[in-house]
C-alpha positions in Angstrom: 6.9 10.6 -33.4 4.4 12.3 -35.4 6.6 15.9 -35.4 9.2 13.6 -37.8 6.4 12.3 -40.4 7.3 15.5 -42.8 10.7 15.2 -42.2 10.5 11.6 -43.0 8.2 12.4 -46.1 10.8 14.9 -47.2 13.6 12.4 -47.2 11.9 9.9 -49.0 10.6 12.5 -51.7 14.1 13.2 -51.9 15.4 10.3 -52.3 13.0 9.0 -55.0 12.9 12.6 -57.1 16.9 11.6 -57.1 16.7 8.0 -58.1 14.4 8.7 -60.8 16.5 11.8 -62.4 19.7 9.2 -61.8 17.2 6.1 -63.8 16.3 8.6 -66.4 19.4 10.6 -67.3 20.9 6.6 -67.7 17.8 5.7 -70.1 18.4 9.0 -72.5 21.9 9.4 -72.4 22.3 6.1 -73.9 20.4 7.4 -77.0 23.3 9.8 -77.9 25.6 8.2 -80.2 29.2 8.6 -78.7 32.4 9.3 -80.4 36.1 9.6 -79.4 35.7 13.5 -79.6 32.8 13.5 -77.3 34.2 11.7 -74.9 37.7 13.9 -74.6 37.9 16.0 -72.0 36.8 19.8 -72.2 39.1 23.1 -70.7 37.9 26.3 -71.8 38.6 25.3 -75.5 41.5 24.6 -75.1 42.9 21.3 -77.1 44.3 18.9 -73.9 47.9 18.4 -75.6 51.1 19.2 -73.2 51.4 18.7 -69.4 48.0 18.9 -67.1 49.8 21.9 -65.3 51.7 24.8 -66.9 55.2 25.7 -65.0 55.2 29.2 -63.7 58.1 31.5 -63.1 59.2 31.8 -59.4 58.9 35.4 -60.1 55.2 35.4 -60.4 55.6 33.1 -56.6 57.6 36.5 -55.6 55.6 39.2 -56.8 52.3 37.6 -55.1 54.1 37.4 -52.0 55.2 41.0 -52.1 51.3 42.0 -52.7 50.6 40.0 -49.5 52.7 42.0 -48.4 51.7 44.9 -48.6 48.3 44.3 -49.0 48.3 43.5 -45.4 49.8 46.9 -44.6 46.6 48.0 -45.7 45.1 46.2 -43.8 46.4 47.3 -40.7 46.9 51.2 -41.6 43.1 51.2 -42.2 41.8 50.3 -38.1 44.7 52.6 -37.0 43.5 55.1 -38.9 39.8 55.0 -38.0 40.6 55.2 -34.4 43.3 57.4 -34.3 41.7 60.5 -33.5 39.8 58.6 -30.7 44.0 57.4 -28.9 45.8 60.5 -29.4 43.7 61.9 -26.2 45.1 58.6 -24.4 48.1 57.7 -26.0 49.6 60.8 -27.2 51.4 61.2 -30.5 53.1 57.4 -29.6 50.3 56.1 -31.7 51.4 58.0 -34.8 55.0 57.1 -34.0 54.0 53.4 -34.0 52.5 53.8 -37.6 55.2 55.7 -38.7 58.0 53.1 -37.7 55.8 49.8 -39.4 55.6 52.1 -42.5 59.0 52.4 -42.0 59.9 48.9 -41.9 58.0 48.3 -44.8 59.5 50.5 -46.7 62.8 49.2 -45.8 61.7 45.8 -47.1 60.1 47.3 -50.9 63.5 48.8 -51.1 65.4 45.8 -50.6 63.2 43.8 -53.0 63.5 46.6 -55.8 67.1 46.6 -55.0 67.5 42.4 -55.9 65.3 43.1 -58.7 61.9 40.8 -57.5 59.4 43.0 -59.6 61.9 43.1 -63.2 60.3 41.2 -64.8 63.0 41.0 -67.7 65.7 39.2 -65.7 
C-alpha cells in the first residue's frame, strides 16, 4: 500500500488545486458587471445573424471528392514507385503494366468528370 501514497497524494492535490481554481474563478467572475453584449455568443467577429450553418454548393461536395480521388492515386504511385526497381528483377515489366492500367483508369474517370462539367464552377 505504501507504493500508492504519491499516487494518492497526487490525486488529492489534483483535486483540490481544481476545486479551488473552480471556487475562485466563481468569486471574481461575479465582480464583472454583465451586459447583453457580453453575454452573446462570439465567432471569429462575426455578428451571429442568419442560420448557424451556411449551405454549400454540391459542387464544392464534388470537387473534394474528386481530390480524394486522386489524391489517393498518389498515394499508391508513390510505394510502387520506391520499389519498383527492386520487382522488375522478379516480376518483369508486369509491374509497370499494372501502374500503367490504374493510371489508365484514372484517367478515364477525370475525363468523364471534365466531360459532365464537375470542376466548372460557373454552371
Amino acid at each position: 500500500m505504501k507504493e500508492y501514497l504519491p499516487i494518492f497524494f497526487q490525486v488529492i492535490v489534483a483535486i483540490v488545486f481544481a476545486a479551488s481554481a473552480l471556487i475562485v474563478s466563481v468569486i471574481l467572475g461575479k465582480a464583472g458587471k454583465r451586459n447583453p453584449t457580453k453575454d452573446t455568443a462570439y465567432e471569429c467577429g462575426m455578428l451571429a445573424i442568419g442560420e448557424a450553418q451556411p449551405r454549400f454548393s454540391v459542387k464544392f461536395y464534388l470537387v473534394a471528392m474528386l481530390f480524394i480521388l486522386f489524391d489517393l492515386e498518389i498515394v499508391f504511385m508513390y510505394p510502387w514507385a520506391v520499389i519498383y526497381r527492386d520487382h522488375i528483377a522478379h516480376h518483369g515489366p508486369n509491374i509497370f503494366w499494372y501502374m500503367l492500367s490504374f493510371i489508365g483508369v484514372l484517367t478515364v474517370g477525370y475525363v468523364y468528370a471534365i466531360k459532365k462539367g464537375a470542376l466548372d464552377w460557373r454552371r
